[in-house]
N, C-alpha and C positions, 0 to 999 in steps of 0.2 A: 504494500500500500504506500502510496505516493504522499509527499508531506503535503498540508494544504497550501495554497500561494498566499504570500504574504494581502494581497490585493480581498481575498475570502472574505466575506461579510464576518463571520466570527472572529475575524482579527482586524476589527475597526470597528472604531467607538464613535456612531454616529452623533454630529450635533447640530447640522441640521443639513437641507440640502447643497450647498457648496463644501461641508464641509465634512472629512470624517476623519479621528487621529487614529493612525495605527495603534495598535497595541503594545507593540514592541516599540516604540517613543514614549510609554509611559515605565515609570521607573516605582515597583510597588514595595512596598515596606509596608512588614508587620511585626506588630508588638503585644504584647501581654495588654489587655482593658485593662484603666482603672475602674474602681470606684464598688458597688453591691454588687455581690453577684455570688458568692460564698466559693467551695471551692476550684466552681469552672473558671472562673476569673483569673487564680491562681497556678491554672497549670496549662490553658488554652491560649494562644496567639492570635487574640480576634480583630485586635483594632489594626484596619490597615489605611496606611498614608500611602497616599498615589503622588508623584510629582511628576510634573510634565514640561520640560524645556520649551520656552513658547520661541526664544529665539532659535535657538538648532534647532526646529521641528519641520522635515519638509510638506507637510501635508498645507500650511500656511502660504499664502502668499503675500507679497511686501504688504501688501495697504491691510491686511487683514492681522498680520506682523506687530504694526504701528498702530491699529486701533486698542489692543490687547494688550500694545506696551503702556499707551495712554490711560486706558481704561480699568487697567489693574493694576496698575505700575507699583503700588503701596505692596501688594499683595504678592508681589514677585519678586523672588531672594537675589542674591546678588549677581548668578549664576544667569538668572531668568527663567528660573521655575516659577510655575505655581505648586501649590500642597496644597490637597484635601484631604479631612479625614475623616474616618467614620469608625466608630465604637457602639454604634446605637445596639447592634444584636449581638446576639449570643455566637453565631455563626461565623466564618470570616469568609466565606465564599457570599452572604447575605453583604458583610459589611464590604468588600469589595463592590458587588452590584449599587451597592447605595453611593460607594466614594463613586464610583466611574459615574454615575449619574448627575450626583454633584458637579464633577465637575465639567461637562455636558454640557449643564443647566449655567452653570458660571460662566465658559465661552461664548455660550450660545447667548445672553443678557448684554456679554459685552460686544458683541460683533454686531450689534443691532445698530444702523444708521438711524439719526432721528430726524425726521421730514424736516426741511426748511419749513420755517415759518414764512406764507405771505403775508406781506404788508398791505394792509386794507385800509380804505380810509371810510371813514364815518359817513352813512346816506344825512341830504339835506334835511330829510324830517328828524333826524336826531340828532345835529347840530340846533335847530329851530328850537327842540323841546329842551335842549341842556339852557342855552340861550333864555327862553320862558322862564324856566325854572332857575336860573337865577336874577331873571326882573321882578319874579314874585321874592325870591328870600330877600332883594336888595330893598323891595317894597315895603317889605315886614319890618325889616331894622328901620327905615327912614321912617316909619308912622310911626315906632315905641318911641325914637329921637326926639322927632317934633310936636310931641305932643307936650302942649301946655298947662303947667297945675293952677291955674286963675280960678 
């Protein structure tokens, strides 16, 4: 049996349609959970940290490179990884599936362009009623003003 091609849907982490990182670009690390959990805690390696080279990575293209550098940039070690981790389950094949999704879900949030805004200008009946509406409140103060205590 032949080994699968690196190109194989199971060895690419999709995040969305332009885009999917190889498997073998992600670098996973696993460690003992902390925290409750009595003795599977203590002798199970479930929490796994994923980190992914966003600069080396060829699945990237430049502009896509540079949004990612901008957009996480806090978030990215010196190197130009990200890390994500996950410890929620008991599991470490569950808490993989949960980190890869994470960080999935983190690419896919920062590659998102945001629509220019057009500049609109104001129609004449709502220029008219802003306009109204402050001949009526300049109205209101000039009568409390001038009015006389005789």
């Amino acid at each position: 049996m032949s080994d699968p091609s690196p190109t194989a849907p199971q060895n690419l982490l999709a995040v969305n349609e332009s885009l999917s990182i190889p498997r073998n670009e992600l670098d996973v690390r696993v460690s003992r959970s902390s925290g409750a959990g009595g003795q599977h805690v203590n002798k199970t390696s479930s929490r796994v940290e994923i980190f992914w080279n966003v600069l080396a990575s060829r699945a990237l293209s430049e502009e896509q490179r540079a949004r990612l550098q901008e957009k996480l940039g806090p978030r990215l070690t010196t190197e130009g990884s990200i890390r994500v981790v996950a410890s929620d389950m008991r599991s470490q094949s569950r808490n993989r599936d949960l980190a890869e999704e994470r960080l999935a879900e983190l690419v896919r949030r920062a590659l998102v362009v945001p629509r220019k805004r057009k500049a609109t200008k104001p129609t004449r009946a709502a220029k008219e009623a802003r306009l109204e509406a402050k001949k009526r409140h300049s109205h209101k103060k000039r009568e409390r003003r001038d009015a006389s205590f005789d």
